[in-house]
KEKOL-678686 format. One record per residue (C-alpha): residue in three letters; x, y, z. Coordinates in steps of 0.2 Angstrom, whole numbers, padded with zeros to 4 digits, always signed. Layout:
! KEKOL-678686
alaXYZ
...
! end
This chain:
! KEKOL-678686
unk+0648+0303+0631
unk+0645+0298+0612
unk+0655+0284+0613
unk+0643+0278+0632
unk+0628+0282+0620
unk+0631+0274+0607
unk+0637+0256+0617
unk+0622+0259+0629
unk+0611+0258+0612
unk+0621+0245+0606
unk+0617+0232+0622
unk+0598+0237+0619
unk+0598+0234+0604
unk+0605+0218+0607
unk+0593+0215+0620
unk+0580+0221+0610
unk+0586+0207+0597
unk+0587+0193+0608
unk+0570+0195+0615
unk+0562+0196+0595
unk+0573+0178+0592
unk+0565+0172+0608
unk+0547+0177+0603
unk+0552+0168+0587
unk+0554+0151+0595
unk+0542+0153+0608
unk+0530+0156+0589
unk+0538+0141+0583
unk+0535+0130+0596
unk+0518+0133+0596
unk+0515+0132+0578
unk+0526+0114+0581
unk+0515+0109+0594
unk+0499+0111+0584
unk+0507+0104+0568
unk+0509+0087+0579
unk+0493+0087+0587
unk+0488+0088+0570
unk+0495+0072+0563
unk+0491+0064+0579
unk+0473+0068+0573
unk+0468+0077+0590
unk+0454+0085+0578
unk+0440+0091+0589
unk+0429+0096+0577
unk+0424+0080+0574
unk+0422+0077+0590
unk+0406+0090+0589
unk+0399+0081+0574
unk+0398+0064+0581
unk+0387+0057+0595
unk+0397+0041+0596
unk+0401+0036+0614
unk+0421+0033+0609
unk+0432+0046+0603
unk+0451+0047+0601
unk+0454+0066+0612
unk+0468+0073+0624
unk+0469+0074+0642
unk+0455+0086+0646
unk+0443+0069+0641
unk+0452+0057+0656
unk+0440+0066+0668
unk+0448+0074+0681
unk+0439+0065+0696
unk+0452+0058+0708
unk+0451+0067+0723
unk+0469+0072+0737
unk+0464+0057+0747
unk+0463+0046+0732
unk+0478+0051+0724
unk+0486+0049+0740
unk+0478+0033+0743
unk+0484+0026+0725
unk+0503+0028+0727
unk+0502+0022+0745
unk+0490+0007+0739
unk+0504+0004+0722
unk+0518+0004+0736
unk+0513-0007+0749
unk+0512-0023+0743
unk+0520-0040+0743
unk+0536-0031+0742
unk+0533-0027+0762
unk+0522-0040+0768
unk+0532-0056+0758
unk+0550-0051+0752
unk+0556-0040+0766
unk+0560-0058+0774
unk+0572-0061+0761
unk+0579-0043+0764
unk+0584-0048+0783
unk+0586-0067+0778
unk+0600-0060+0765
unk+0608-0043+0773
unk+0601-0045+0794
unk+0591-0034+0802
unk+0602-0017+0803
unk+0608-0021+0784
unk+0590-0021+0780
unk+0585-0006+0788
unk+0600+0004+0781
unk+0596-0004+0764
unk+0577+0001+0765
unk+0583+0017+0772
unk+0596+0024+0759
unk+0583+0017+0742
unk+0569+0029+0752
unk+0583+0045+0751
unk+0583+0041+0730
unk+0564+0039+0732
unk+0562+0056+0738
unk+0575+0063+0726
unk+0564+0055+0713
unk+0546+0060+0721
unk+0553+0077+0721
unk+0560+0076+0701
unk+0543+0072+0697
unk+0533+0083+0707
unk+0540+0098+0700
unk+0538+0094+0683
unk+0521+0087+0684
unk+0513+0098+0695
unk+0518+0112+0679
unk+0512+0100+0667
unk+0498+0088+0673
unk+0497+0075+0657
unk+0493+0058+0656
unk+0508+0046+0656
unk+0517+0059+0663
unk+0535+0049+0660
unk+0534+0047+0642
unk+0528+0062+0639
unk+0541+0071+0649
unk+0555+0062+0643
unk+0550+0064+0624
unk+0547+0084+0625
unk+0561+0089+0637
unk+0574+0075+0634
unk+0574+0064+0617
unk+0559+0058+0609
unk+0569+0040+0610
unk+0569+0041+0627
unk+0554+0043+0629
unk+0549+0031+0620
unk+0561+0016+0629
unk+0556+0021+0643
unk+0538+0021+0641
unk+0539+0005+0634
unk+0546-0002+0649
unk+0540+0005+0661
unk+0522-0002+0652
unk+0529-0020+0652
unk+0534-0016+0671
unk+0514-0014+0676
unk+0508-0028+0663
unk+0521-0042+0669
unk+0518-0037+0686
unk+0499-0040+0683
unk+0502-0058+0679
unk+0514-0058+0695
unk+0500-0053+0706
unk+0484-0064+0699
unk+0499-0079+0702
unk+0499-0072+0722
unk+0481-0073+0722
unk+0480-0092+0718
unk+0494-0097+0730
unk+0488-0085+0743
unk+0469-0094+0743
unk+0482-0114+0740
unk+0485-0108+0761
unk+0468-0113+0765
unk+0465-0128+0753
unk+0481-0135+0743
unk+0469-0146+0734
unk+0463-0129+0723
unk+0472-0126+0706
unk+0478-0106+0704
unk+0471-0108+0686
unk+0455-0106+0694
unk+0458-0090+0705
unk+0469-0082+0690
unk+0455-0083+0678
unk+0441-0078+0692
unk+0452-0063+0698
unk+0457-0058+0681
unk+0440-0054+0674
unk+0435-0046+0692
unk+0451-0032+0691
unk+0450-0030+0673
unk+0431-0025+0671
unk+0435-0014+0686
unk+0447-0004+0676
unk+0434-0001+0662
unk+0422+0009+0675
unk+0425+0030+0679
unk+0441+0032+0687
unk+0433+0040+0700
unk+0428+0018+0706
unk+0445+0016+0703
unk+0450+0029+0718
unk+0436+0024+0729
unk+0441+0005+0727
unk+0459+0008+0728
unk+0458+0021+0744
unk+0447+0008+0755
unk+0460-0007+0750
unk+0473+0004+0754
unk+0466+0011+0772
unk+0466-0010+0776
unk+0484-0010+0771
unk+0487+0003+0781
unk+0476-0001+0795
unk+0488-0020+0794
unk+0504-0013+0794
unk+0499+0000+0810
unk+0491-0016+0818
unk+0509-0026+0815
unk+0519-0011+0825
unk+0509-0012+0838
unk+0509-0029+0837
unk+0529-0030+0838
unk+0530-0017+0850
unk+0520-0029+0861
unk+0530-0045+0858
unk+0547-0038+0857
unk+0543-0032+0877
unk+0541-0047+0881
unk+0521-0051+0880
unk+0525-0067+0869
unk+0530-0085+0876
unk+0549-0079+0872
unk+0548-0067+0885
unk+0558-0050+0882
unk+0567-0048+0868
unk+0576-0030+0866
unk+0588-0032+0852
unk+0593-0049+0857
unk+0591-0053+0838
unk+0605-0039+0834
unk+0616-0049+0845
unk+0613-0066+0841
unk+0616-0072+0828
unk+0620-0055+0824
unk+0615-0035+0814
unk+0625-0040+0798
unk+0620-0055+0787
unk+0634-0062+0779
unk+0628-0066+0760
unk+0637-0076+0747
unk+0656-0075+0752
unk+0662-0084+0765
unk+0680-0079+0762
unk+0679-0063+0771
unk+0665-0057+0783
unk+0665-0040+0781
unk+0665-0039+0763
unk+0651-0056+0763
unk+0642-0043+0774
unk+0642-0030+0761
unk+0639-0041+0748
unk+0622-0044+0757
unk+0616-0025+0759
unk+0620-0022+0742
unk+0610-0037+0736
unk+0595-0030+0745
unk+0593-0013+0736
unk+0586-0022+0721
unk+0573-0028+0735
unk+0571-0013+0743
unk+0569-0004+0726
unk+0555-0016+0720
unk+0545-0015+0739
unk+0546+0006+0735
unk+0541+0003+0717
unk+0522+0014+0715
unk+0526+0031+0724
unk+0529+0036+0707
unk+0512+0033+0702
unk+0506+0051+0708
unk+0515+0057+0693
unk+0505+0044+0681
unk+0486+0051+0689
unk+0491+0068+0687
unk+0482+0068+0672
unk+0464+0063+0680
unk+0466+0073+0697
unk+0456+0089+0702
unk+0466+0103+0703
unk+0483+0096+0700
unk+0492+0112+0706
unk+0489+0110+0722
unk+0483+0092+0725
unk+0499+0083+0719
unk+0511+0094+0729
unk+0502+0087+0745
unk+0503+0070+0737
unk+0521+0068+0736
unk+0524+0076+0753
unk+0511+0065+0763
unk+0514+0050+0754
unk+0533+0048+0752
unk+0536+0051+0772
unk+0520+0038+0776
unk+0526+0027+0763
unk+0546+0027+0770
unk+0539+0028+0789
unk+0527+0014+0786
unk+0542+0003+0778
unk+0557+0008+0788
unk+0546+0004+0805
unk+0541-0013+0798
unk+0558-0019+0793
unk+0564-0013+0812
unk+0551-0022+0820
unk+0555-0038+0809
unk+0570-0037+0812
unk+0568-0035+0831
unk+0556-0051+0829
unk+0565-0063+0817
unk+0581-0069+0819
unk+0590-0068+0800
unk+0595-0086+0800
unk+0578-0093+0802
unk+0573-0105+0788
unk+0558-0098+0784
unk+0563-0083+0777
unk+0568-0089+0762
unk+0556-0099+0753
unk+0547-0100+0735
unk+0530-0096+0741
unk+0519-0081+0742
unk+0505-0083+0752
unk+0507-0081+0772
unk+0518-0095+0778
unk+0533-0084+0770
unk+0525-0070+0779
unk+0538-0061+0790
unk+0526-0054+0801
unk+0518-0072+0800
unk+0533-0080+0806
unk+0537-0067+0820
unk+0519-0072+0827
unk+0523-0090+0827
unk+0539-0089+0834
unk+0529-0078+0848
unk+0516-0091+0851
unk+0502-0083+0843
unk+0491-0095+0832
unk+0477-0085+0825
unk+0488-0073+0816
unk+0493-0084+0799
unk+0474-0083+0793
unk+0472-0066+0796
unk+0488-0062+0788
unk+0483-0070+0772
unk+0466-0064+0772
unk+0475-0046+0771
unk+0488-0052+0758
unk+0473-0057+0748
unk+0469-0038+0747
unk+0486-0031+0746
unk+0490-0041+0729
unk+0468-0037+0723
unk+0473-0020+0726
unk+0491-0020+0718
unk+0484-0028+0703
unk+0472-0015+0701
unk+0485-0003+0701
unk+0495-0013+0688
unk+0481-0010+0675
unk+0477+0007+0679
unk+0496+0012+0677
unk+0498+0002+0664
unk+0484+0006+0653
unk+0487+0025+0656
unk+0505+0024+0651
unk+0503+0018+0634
unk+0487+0030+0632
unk+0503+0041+0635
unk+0513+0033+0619
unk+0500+0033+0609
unk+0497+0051+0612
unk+0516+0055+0608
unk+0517+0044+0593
unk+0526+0030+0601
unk+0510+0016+0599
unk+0498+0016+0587
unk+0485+0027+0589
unk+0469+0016+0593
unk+0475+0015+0611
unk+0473+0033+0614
unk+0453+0030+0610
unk+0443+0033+0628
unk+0425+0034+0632
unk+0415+0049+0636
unk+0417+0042+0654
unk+0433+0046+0653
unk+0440+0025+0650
unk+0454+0022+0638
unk+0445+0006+0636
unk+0459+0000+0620
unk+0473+0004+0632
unk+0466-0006+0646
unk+0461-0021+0638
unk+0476-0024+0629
unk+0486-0022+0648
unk+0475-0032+0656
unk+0476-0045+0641
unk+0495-0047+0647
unk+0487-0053+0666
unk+0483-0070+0657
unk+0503-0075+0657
unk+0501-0079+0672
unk+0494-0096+0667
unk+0510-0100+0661
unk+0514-0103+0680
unk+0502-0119+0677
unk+0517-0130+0671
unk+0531-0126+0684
unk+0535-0120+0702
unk+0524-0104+0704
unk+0535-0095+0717
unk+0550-0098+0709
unk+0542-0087+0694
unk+0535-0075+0705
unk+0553-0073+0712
unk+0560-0071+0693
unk+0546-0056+0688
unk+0547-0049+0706
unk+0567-0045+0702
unk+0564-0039+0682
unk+0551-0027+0689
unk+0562-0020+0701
unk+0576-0017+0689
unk+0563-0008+0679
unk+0556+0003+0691
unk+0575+0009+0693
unk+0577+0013+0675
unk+0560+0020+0676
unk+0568+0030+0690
unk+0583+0036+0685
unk+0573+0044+0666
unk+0561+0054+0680
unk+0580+0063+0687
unk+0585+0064+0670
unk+0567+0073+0666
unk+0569+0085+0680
unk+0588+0090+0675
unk+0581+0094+0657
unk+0568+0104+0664
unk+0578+0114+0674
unk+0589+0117+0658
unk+0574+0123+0648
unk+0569+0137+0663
unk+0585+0141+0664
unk+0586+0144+0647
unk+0569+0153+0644
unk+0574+0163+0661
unk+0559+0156+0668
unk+0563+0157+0689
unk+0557+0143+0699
unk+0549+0155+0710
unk+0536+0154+0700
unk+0533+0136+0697
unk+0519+0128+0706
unk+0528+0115+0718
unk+0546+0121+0722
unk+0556+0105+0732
unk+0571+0106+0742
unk+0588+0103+0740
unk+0585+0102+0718
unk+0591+0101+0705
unk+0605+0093+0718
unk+0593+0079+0723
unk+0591+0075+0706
unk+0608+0072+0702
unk+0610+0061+0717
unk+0596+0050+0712
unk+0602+0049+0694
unk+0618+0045+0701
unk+0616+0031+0710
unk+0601+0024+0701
unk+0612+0019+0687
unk+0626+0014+0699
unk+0613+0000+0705
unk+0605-0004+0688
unk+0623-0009+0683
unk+0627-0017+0700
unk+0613-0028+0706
unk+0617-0042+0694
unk+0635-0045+0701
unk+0628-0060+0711
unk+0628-0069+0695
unk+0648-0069+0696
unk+0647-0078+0713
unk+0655-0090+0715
unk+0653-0093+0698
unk+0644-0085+0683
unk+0627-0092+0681
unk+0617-0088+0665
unk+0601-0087+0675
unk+0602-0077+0687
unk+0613-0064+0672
unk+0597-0066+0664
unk+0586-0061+0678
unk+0596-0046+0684
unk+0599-0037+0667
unk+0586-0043+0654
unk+0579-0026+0657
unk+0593-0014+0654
unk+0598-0023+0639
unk+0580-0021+0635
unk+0579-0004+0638
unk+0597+0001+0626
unk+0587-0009+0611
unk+0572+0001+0611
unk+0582+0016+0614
unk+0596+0016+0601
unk+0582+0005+0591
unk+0572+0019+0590
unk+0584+0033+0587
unk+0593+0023+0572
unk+0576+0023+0564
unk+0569+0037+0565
unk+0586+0049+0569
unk+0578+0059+0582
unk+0591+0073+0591
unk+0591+0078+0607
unk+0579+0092+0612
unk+0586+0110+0612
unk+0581+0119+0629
unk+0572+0134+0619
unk+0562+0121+0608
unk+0555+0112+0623
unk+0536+0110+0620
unk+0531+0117+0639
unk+0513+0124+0633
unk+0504+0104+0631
unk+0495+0102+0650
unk+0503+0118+0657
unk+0496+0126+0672
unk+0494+0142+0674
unk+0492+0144+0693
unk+0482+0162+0692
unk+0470+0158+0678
unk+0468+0141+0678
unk+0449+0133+0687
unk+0449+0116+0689
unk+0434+0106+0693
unk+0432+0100+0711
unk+0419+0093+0723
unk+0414+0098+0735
unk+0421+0093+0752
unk+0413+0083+0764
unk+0415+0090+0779
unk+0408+0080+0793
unk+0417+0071+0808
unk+0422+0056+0799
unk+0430+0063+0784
unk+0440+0074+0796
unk+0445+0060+0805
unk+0448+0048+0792
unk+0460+0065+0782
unk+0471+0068+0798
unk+0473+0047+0799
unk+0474+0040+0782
unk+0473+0055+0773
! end
């Protein structure tokens, strides 16, 4: 009996001292965490002294003002873009219809893996540029700060991307105008945009996105029409599945079945680019009201809109457009290289084209709004972690990282460079460094989510109690990291065929090699280790789900909002 007391004294004792060592770093981590916030001068103090309208704060001053339906809205309205409504022809063109579909299909499963990643992290802590800061508390401060950096340059190139759209959208109506002109016009319109309350910001983006929406629900019904048989080709089933075929074959002529793999594979990089923006919940967490619940519902209602909306489409294109037709593979951008446009042509229907590019006019407005708004947040994000100077972290009392959005938007100007060569053959270039970026971008948020789980796990922290728990993790997670960097170091391999070319190399992995020099750059430097699971910072922007009172607005209740939440959300 002695020998049971004493060894039943001895494990609490042990338990007794394992608890004080965990109080101990959970002390430490918080006197860590104020000790940087201190050098990052996030004094408040003199925040009560001054009366000046710009002050350098943390997230509580990005005003929490988007509402469920704009945050919603925003990642549907950062997704469907010119990815579904221009280079989905290339997709069919380059892998058929069912190669296509699979294609679109399989990047939406590591879509979801990754909306889940994040959602579980961010719904915890709700910060502005959720990814850097993520990745430099949980992971390595280094990762952090490569991927911020590119995923930055991915919003501010892609700016410039879609002010080029723009120009040779409007060149459909009159090829007579210069894009200059509709660059610099439609530069100064979506950049003073993003200097107003982020609460314009939702409200613009939620009624350009409705008309997206609204364009891609009038095309299926549309399709649905044509393909029974109501255009002048009379019914047409799956007759394009037959003839010429389901599979494209794409580069190799050697072998058909392989040719044909070659050309599903080639499409993920497409597919990935057209998904590219569900992510950007994550990004307005920061500036949303009442996080905890509002960007759970997000990522469920917008992920399965976003993959119905984009697996229907590329069905009903491919139902419509034979891959061998010549039109799907073109240098332009505005809406002859539309494949919904040439679906209504081949079906007799003249009055579409216009339309079509009226709409495409709106999805790239609406998508450049998005760039600066994503961009300028995330490297408010670095600024806040260490990783940019600290003058982009200034924001107005309205809430505006004014700095931060100005110097994004300042990279929308490249576009002029457009001026002096082919502009879709640019557009083409920057449309395939983005999508390589917004893979790297989402193979750090797996890799985010697997260090979280550590750090619970570690902390004996249940994820019960967290306040979004998804399915199927930390599995999901593992498949998403998985194959993300399987594609990143695969998508490039049509360089090799049939023989190397130095451009297309360039193209498909300028990115990556980006993305190791900032990275081993940064750790050389300034020798940062990995994070231990016990030191994680989890207190910054931590919701507590039982004390915590965000501020809301109240609900409009009438008819019309109740309609417009059960439709567009």
């Amino acid at each position: 009996m002695a020998v049971q007391d004493n060894m039943t004294s001895d494990a609490k004792g042990l338990e007794a001292s394992s608890a004080e060592k965990r109080r101990r770093l959970a002390d430490k981590v918080r006197l860590r965490s104020n000790k940087v916030n201190s050098l990052r001068g996030d004094h408040h103090n003199s925040d009560e002294e001054s009366n000046e309208e710009v002050q350098e704060s943390e997230t509580p001053d990005l005003k929490r003002q988007l509402k469920d339906r704009h945050l919603q809205m925003i990642a549907i309205g950062g997704t469907i873009g010119t990815g579904l409504f221009i280079s989905s022809g290339t997709a069919i063109a380059h892998a058929g219809p069912a190669g296509a579909l699979i294609a679109y299909i399989f990047v939406g499963t590591i879509v979801y893996s990754v909306m889940t990643s994040l959602g579980e992290v961010a719904t915890y802590m709700p910060t502005a540029g959720a990814f850097t800061s993520y990745a430099a508390r949980l992971v390595d401060p280094s990762l952090g700060f490569a991927m911020g950096w590119i995923y930055w340059f991915n919003w501010a190139s892609t700016y410039a991307v879609e002010l080029t759209a723009t120009g040779m959208i409007i060149q459909y109506w009159n090829e007579d105008l210069s894009i200059a002109i509709f660059i610099g016009v439609f530069w100064v319109f979506i950049t003073m945009l993003n200097f107003l309350p982020v609460g314009f910001y939702g409200e613009l983006e939620f009624w350009f996105s409705a008309i997206k929406v609204l364009t891609v629900l009038g095309f299926m019904i549309f399709a649905i029409c044509i393909d029974a048989g109501v255009g002048k080709q009379g019914y047409l089933g799956f007759h394009t599945w037959k003839e010429p075929g389901a599979f494209a074959p794409y580069l190799i002529e050697s072998n058909v079945n392989t040719a044909k793999f070659v050309g599903f594979w080639a499409v993920l990089i497409q597919a990935g680019f057209s998904y590219q923006g569900t992510e950007l919940v994550g990004v307005a967490a920061g500036e949303t009201e009442n996080p905890e619940k509002t960007v759970p519902s997000a990522i469920r209602k917008t992920f399965f809109r976003i993959l119905i909306f984009f697996v229907l489409t590329i069905f009903f294109i491919g139902l419509l457009v034979p891959y061998d037709n010549p039109n799907l593979v073109t240098a332009s951008s505005n809406a002859s290289a539309s494949p919904m446009v040439i679906a209504a042509n081949l079906a007799g229907v003249q009055v579409l084209p216009g339309l079509i590019n009226a709409v495409l006019l709106t999805v790239v407005l609406s998508a450049a709004n998005s760039n600066v708004y994503s961009g300028s947040r995330v490297l408010l994000g670095l600024a806040r972690e260490g990783f940019a100077p600290q003058w982009f972290a200034k924001v107005t009392k309205r809430g505006v990282p004014y700095i931060s959005v100005g110097f994004t938007a300042a990279f929308g100007l490249l576009g002029f460079l457009n001026l002096s060569e082919s502009g879709g053959t640019v557009f083409n270039w920057l449309v395939n460094i983005s999508g390589v970026a917004g893979f790297i971008c989402w193979a750090s948020i797996n890799i985010c989510h697997i260090a979280f789980m550590r750090v619970l796990a570690a902390r004996n922290i249940s994820r019960d109690t967290l306040p979004y728990k998804a399915l199927w993790q930390p599995w999901l997670a593992y498949y998403g990291l998985f194959f993300n960097v399987l594609i990143i170091f695969t998508q490039g391999f049509t360089a090799w065929i049939p023989t190397f070319d130095v451009s297309s190399f360039f193209v498909a992995y300028v990115c990556p090699i980006l993305f190791v020099v900032l990275y081993v750059g940064h750790k050389i430097v300034f020798r940062t280790k990995f994070v231990d699971p016990l030191e994680a910072d989890l207190d910054t922007g931590r919701v507590e789900p039982k004390s915590t009172s965000w501020e809301t607005s109240a609900p409009n209740k009438g008819w019309f909002e109740r309609a417009k939440g059960r439709f567009i959300g």
